[in-house]
Every structure is written in C-alpha cells, then in structure tokens.
C-alpha positions in Angstrom: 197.6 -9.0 12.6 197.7 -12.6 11.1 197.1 -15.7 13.1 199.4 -18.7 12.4 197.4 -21.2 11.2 198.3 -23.5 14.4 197.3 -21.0 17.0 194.0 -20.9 15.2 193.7 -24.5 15.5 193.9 -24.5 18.8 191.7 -21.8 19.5 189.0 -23.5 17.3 189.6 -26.8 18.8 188.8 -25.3 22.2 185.8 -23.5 21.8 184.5 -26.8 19.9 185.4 -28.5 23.4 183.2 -26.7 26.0 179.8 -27.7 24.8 181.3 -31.4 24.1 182.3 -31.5 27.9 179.0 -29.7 28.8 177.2 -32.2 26.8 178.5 -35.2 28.6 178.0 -33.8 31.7 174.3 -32.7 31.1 174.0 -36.6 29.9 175.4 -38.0 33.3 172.9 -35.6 35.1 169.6 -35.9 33.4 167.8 -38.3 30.4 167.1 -42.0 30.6 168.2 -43.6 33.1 170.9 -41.5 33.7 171.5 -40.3 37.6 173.6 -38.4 39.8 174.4 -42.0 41.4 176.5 -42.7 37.9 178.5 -40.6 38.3 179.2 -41.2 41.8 180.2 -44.6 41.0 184.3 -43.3 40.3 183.6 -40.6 38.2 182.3 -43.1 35.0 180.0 -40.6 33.4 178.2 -43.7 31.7 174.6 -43.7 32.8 173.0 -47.0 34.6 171.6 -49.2 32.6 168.1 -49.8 33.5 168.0 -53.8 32.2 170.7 -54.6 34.9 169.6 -57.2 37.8 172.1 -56.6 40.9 173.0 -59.5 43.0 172.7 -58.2 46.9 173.8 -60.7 49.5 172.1 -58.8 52.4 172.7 -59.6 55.7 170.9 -56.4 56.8 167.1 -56.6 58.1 165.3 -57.9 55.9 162.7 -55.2 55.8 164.9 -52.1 55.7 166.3 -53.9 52.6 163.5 -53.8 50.9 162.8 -50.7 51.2 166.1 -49.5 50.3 165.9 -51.6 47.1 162.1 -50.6 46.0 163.2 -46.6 46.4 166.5 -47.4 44.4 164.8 -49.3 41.7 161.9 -46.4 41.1 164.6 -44.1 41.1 167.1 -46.0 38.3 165.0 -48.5 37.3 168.1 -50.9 38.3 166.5 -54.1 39.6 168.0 -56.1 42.5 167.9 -59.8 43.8 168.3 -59.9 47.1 169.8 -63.1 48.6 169.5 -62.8 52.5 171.5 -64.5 55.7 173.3 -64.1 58.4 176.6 -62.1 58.6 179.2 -64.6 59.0 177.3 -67.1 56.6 177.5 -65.1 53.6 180.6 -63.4 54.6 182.3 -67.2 54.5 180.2 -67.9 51.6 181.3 -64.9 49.5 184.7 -66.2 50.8 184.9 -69.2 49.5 182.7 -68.6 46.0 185.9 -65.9 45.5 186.0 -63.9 42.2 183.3 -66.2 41.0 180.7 -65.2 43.2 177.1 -63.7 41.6 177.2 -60.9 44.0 177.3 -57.7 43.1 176.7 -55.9 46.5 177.3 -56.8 50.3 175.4 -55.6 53.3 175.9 -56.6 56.8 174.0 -55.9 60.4 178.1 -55.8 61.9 181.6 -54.9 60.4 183.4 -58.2 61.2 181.8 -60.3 58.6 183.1 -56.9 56.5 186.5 -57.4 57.7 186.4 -61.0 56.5 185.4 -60.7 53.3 188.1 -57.6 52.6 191.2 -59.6 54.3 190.3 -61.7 51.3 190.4 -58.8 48.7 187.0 -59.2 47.5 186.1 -55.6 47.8 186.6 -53.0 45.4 186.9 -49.1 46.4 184.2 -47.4 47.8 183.8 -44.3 44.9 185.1 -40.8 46.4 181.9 -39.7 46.3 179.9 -41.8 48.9 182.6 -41.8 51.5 181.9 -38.1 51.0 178.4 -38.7 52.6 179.4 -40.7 55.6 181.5 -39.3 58.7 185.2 -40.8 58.7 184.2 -42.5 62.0 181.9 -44.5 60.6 184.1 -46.0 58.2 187.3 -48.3 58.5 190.6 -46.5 57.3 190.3 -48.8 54.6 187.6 -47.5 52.7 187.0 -50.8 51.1 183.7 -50.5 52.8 181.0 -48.2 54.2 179.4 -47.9 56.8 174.7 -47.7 56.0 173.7 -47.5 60.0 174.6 -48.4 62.9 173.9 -50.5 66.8 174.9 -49.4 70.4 176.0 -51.8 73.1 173.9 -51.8 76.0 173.5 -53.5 79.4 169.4 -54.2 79.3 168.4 -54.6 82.9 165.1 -55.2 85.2 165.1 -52.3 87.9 163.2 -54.0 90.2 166.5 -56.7 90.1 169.0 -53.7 89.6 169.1 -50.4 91.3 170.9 -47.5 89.4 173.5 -47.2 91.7 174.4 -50.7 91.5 174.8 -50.4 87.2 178.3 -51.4 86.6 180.7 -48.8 85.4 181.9 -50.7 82.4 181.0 -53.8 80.9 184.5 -55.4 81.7 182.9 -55.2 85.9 180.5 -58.0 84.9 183.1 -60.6 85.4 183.2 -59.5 89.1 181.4 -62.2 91.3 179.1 -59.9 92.4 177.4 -60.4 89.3 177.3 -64.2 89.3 173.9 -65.4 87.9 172.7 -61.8 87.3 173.4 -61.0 83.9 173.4 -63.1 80.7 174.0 -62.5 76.3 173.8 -64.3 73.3 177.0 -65.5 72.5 176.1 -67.5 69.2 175.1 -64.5 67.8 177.4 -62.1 65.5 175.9 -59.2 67.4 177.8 -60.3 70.7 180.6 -61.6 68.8 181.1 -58.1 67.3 181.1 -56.9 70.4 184.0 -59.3 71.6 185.5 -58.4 68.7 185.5 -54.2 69.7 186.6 -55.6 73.3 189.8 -57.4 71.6 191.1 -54.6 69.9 190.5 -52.0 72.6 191.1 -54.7 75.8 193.5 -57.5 74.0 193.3 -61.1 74.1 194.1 -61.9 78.2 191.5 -59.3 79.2 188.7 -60.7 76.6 189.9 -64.3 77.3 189.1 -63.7 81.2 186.0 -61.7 80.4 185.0 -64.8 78.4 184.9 -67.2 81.2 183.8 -65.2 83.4 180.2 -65.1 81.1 180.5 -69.0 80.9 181.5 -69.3 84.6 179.0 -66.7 86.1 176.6 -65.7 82.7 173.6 -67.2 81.0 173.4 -67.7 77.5 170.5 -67.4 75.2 169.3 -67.9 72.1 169.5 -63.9 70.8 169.1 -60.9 71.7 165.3 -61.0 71.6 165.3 -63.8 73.9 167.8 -62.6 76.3 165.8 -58.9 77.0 162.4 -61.3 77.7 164.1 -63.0 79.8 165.5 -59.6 81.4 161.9 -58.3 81.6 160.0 -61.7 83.0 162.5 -61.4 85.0 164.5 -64.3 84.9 167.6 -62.4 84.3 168.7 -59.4 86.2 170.1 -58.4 82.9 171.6 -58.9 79.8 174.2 -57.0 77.0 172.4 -56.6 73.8 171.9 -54.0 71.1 170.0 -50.4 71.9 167.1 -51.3 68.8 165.5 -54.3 70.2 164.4 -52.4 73.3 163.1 -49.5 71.1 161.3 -51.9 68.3 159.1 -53.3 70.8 158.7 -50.2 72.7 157.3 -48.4 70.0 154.8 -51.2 69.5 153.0 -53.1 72.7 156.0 -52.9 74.9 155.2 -56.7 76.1 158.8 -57.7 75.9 160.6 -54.8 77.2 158.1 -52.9 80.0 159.9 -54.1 82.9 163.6 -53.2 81.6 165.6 -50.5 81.2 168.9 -49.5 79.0 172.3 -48.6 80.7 174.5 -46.9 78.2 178.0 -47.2 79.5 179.7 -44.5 77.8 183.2 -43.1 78.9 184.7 -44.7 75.6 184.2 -48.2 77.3 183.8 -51.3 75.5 180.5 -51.6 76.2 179.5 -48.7 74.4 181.1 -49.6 71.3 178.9 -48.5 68.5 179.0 -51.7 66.0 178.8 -50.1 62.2 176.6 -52.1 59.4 178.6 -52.4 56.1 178.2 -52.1 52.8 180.2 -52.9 50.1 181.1 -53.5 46.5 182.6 -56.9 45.2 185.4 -56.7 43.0 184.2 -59.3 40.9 181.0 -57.4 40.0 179.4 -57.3 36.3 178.1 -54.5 37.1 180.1 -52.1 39.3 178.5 -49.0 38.2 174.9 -49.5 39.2 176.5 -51.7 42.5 178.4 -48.3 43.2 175.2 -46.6 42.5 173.1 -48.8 45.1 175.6 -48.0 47.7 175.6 -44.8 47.0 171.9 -44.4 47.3 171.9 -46.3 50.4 174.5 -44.1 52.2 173.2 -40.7 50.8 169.6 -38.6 52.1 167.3 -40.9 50.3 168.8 -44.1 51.6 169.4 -42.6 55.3 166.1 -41.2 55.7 164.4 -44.3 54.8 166.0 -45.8 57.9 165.7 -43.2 59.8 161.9 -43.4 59.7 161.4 -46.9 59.3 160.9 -49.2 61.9 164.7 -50.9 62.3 165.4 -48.1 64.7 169.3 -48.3 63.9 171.3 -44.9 63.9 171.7 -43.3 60.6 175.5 -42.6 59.7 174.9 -40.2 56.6 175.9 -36.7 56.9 173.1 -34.3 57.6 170.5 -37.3 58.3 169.0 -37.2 61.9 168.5 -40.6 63.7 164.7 -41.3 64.5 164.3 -39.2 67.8 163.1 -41.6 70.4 166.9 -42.9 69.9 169.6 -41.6 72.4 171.6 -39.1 70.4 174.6 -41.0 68.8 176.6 -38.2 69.6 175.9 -38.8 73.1 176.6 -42.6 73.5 180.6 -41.7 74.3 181.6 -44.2 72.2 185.5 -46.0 72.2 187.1 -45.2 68.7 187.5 -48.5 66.9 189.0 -49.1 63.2 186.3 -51.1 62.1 188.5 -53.0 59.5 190.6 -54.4 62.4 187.9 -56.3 64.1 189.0 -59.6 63.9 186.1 -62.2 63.9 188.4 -65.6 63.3 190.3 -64.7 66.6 186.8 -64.3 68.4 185.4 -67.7 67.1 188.6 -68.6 68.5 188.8 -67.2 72.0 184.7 -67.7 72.5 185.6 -71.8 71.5 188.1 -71.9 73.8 185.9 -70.2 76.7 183.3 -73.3 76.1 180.7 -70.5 74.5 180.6 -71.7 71.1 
C-alpha cells in the first residue's frame, strides 16, 4: 500500500525529533558547565554560564554563606559576590535601588525584610522546581520567596531564678506583673521584631500594642540576643525571649555564656513558638536569573541543606528529606502557630514598637 507523501513527512519528521529532544536534554544534564540546577531555574534548558559573577545581598550568617557559595561555585563554577548586612538594611536598600539594583540574589536571617522587599515587586518566581524541595509551610503562599532554614522562639531562663512550674504558658503571660523585672529581649533587633511581627498577625494590633508596653513598662532591653541570654545566665535577668541557636552555638563550644540557662519552648501553636523562616529570593531585575535560580536552588536542595545542617549556625534545615543537626529539638515537635510568612508586616511593627517607646 502507498504512503501519501504528507503522511510520510510526518512520520520522518518525528522520528528525526526524538534524538533532537533527547539531545537537548542530555545537554541540560551533563557537559560543561551544564547542571541539573539549569534546568531548575523555569525549565530554561540553557546551561549556566560559568564566567557569570552573582550579586548576593546576604543577610544570612556570614559563615553559612560562605559555605553555601564555595560548594555552589565548585559545583558550576558560577562565582558570587557576596555583599552582607542586616535584614531590614538591605531589604530598604534593595527597596529603594528598585529595578536598578546589582543584586542578583537575596537572603535573609527573617521573612519580614522578605515581605518588604516583595510588597515592592522586586521578586521574581521561585522556579517550580525548588518549591518542590521545601515543605509548603515553610514557604509564604506567595512563592515569591523560599524559605533556606529556619529559628524557634524561646523563653531563655536561669533555673536557679525560675522554677519549671512557674514557666509561663504563653509568651503573651509575660505582660502579667508577676513578671515585672524578671524577663527582658532585644527589641532593636529584627529577630524580636519578627517575632512581634508573627504576634500581630496571630494576636492583632491591641493585643501586641499592650504586650509592647508591657516589655517597656515591666522588661529590660538589650543590645541582642547574645547579650540578653549572658545576662540570663550571670544572672542578672531571670530570663529573656530569644532565638533557640544562640543557646545551642555556645553550648556546643565552652558553654560560658549559656551554663546557667535553660530553653522553654512554648508550643501549643502560641506566639511564642513561632518558628521565624530565613528567605531566599530571586530579584526580578537580575542579569542573570538562571544561575540566581540555580543558587537558590542549590541552597534549598540536599547539598545546600546538609551543609547547614552540619555546620555550626545550628538553624533548622527546611528541605525535604534533610534532617536538622540532632542536638536541636525536633522541628516537628516545637508545636508551632501557622503563619503566612508573606503577611508579616515589618512597617506596622516599626510602628507599634515606636509608639511603645522601644525603638
């Protein structure tokens, strides 16, 4: 039987395109400088180019950085300047440099300077593929942004000052006068202020706005969250809110700063055992979104994960199938409150904090 001439065309012209399409996608997986992270950065089969410098504006530690960037750059060969600071710094600055800005990437210690910077539209899609690696939890509905780690709330406290049974339930107790003079933070800091921040959106403004002066009225402030658990342990403070890791750092070295204090984990979905999540994200505005996608991507997946959970940062690692360093209490265990990370609101904070005479 004869074929018309079209049919056999077409029949040609598909057997000609299997090993095209088998080429390409041998060429995103393998060769020069050509890695699974391309691919990952929205399904661009272009491999990263290995002459690229990435700008990172890193508000993350400064060492876990570093480490993050020297296995990403052996394994591309992408180089990346990292410019560091504090959260709400370079959030403002990225902020006001707008679409002109150098950066490429943007990584935070706590979501609200994220918030900031995508209530501006600087932030392009996180690529389908490295949400896939991190638990929806972990990142704001959004998905402007990812969460790379993350930092409990806890109430630090000395037990020779503080018996068990006399922990408060929730952190919203500590405006009781019971507690007057007993218990202190740093409110300059963006770790407390992301705290206030989870507190507003699960408490509203009257609650956090009484809570507030209560800490000015009754609490002592200090310089971070350092100072406020040696202060805890020499015992000058019965206790203190601050994050889970600084406890844990110093433990796992000399313990000089943190032998006379123990951690109260408030659970019971309470604000004060919100679980803050460290961002990443990709500027619109970058001239190189591939290999930016890539760095997140790298950052969020095994590699990047297990680097921080073995380091010394002793944050909780948020990729899938990525265990948290084991002295840390199990992040499944922490019970704690569900918060859309992308509605923490950091300019309302500033605001109620100023008004409270903390700031």
């Amino acid at each position: 039987m004869l074929i018309p001439a079209t049919t056999a065309r077409r029949r040609l012209l598909a057997m000609l395109t299997v090993p095209v399409v088998a080429i390409l996608l041998t060429a995103c997986g393998g060769g020069s400088g050509a890695t699974p992270e391309a691919a990952a950065s929205g399904g661009s089969t272009a491999a990263l180019d290995p002459n690229v410098t990435l700008v990172l504006y890193n508000a993350q530690h400064d060492t876990l950085t570093k480490e993050w960037v020297a296995a990403f750059t052996a394994k591309t060969g992408v180089k990346v300047e990292i410019r560091q600071g504090s959260d709400l710094t370079m959030a403002n600055q990225l902020v006001a440099e707008g679409s002109a800005s150098p950066a490429d990437v943007f990584l935070t210690e706590n979501s609200p300077a994220m918030s900031l910077v995508e209530n501006a539209g600087l932030f392009a899609p996180i690529a389908p593929a490295t949400l896939a690696q991190v638990p929806a939890e972990y990142v704001p509905s959004t998905r402007n942004w990812i969460g790379i780690a993350a930092r409990s709330t806890v109430l630090a406290y000395n037990p020779t000052m503080v018996t068990e049974s006399d922990l408060p339930k929730s952190i919203m107790d500590l405006q009781d006068p019971t507690w007057k003079n007993r218990y202190g933070a740093a409110p300059k800091g963006a770790d407390f202020q992301a705290i206030v921040s989870a507190m507003l959106e699960l408490k509203g403004e009257a609650a956090t706005s009484a809570w507030l002066a209560a800490l000015k009225n009754n609490g002592q402030a200090f310089s971070g969250n350092s100072a406020a658990m040696k202060a805890v342990n020499a015992g000058t403070v019965a206790s203190a809110v601050i994050y889970h890791y600084y406890w844990y750092a110093d433990q796992a070295k000399t313990k000089e700063n943190s032998k006379n204090v123990k951690l109260h984990f408030f659970g019971n979905q309470d604000p004060g055992a919100f679980v803050s999540v460290s961002g990443g994200g990709v500027l619109k505005s970058s001239k190189h979104p591939n290999e930016a996608q890539a760095l997140v991507n790298f950052i969020t997946g095994k590699e990047g994960q297990t680097i921080l959970a073995n380091g010394t940062a002793f944050e909780y690692s948020v990729g899938e199938g990525v265990a948290s360093n084991p002295a840390l209490k199990p992040l499944s265990e922490l019970g704690a409150p569900a918060v859309d990370e992308s509605k923490l609101n950091s300019q309302k904070v500033t605001q109620l904090m100023t008004t409270a005479g903390l700031l």
